[in-house]
C-alpha positions in Angstrom: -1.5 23.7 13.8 -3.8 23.4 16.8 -1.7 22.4 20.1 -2.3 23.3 23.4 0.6 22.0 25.1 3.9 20.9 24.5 7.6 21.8 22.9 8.0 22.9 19.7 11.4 22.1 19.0 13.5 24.6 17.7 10.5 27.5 18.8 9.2 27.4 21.9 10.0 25.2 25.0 7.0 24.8 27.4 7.8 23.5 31.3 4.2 21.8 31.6 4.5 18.6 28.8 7.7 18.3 27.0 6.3 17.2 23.4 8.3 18.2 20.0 6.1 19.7 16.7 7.2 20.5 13.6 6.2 24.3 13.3 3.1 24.8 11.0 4.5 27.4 8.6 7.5 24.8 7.0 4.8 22.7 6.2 3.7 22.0 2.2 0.5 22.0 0.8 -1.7 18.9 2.6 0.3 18.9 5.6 3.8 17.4 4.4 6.8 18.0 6.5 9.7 18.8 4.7 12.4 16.2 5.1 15.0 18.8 6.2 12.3 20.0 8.5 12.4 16.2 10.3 16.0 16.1 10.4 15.9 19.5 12.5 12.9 18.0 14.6 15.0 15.0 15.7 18.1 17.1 15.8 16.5 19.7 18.0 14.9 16.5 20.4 18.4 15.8 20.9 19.6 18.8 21.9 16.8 19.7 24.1 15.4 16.9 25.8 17.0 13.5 27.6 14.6 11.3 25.5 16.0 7.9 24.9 15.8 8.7 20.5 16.8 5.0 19.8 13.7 4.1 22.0 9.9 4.2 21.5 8.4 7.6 22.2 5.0 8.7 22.2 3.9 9.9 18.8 0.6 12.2 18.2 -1.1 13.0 15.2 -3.6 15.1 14.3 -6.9 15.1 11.6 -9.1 18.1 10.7 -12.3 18.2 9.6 -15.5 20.4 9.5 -17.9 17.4 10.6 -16.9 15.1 13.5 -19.1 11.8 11.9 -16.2 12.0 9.4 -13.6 12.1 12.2 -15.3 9.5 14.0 -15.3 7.0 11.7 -11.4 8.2 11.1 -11.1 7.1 14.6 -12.9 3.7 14.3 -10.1 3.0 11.2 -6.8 4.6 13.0 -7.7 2.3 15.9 -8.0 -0.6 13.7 -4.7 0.3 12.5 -3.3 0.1 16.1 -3.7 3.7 17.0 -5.1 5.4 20.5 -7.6 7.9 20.3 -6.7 10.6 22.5 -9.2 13.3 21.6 -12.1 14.7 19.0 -12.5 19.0 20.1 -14.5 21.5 19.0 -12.4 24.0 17.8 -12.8 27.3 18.0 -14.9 28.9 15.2 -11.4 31.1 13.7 -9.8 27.6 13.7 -7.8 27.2 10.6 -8.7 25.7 7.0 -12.3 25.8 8.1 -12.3 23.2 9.9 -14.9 23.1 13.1 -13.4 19.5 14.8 -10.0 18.0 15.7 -8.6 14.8 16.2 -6.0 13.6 18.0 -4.4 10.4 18.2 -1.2 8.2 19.7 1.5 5.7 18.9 4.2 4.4 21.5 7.0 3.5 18.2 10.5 4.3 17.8 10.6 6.7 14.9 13.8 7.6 12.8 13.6 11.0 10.5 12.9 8.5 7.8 10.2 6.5 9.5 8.7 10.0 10.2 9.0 10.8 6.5 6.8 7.9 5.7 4.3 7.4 8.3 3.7 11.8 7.5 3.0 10.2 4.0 1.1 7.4 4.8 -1.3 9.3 7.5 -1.7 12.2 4.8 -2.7 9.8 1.8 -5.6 8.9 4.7 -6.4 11.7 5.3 -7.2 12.2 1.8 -9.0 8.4 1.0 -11.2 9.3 4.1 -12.1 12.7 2.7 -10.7 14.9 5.8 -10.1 18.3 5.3 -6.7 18.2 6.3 -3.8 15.6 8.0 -2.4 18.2 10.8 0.9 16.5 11.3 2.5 14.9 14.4 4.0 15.9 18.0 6.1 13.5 19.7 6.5 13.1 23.8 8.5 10.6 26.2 7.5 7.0 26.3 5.0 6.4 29.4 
């Protein structure tokens, strides 16, 4: 996983943006997160954080891909779908899977561990109807 800031809940706290991630290496082929691996996520928010977790937080996903046209026309789509696109990087060129270009996008929802479960599902079966190398998983931050 390619993050630059935030929390990874049950890892790592950082001071700078409080933001939860579910750590790379419980992860299944394609990106899946393990359902035990949400429960501990939302567990660990609140434990460590005074997020409201009945409330709408700010939910990030993320998209891989060797060529940014194919994560550009992601974009166009995840915006249709009511998504804000927060970034398309370079990546550096020892970037995992292969892939050369990141995207990154935003929700304000209220997620349960279930929710979570399905949207992970739903955002990797785009991933893989849009061709992308990989679905990277989400981070989650306070509401604005």
């Amino acid at each position: 996983m390619m993050r630059s800031k935030g929390l990874v809940l049950g890892l790592a706290m950082a001071a700078a943006v409080p933001a939860a991630r579910a750590p790379a290496e419980t992860r299944t082929q394609g990106g899946r997160i393990p359902a035990a691996e949400i429960e501990a996520m939302f567990a660990n928010m609140k434990a460590q954080t005074s997020w409201d977790l009945g409330g709408p937080l700010t939910w990030g996903y993320y998209f891989l891909d060797p060529k940014k046209e194919k994560l550009e026309t992601a974009a166009k789509e995840l915006q249709r779908m009511g998504y804000a696109v927060i970034e398309l990087r370079s990546l550096s060129p020892d970037a995992p899977l292969g892939a050369d270009w990141q995207l990154h996008v935003q929700k304000v929802e209220r997620q349960t561990p279930e929710s979570l479960e399905a949207r992970d599902e739903e955002l990797y079966q785009f991933a893989l109807a849009h061709g992308l190398k990989s679905y990277d998983g989400p981070d989650v931050g306070p509401a604005p």
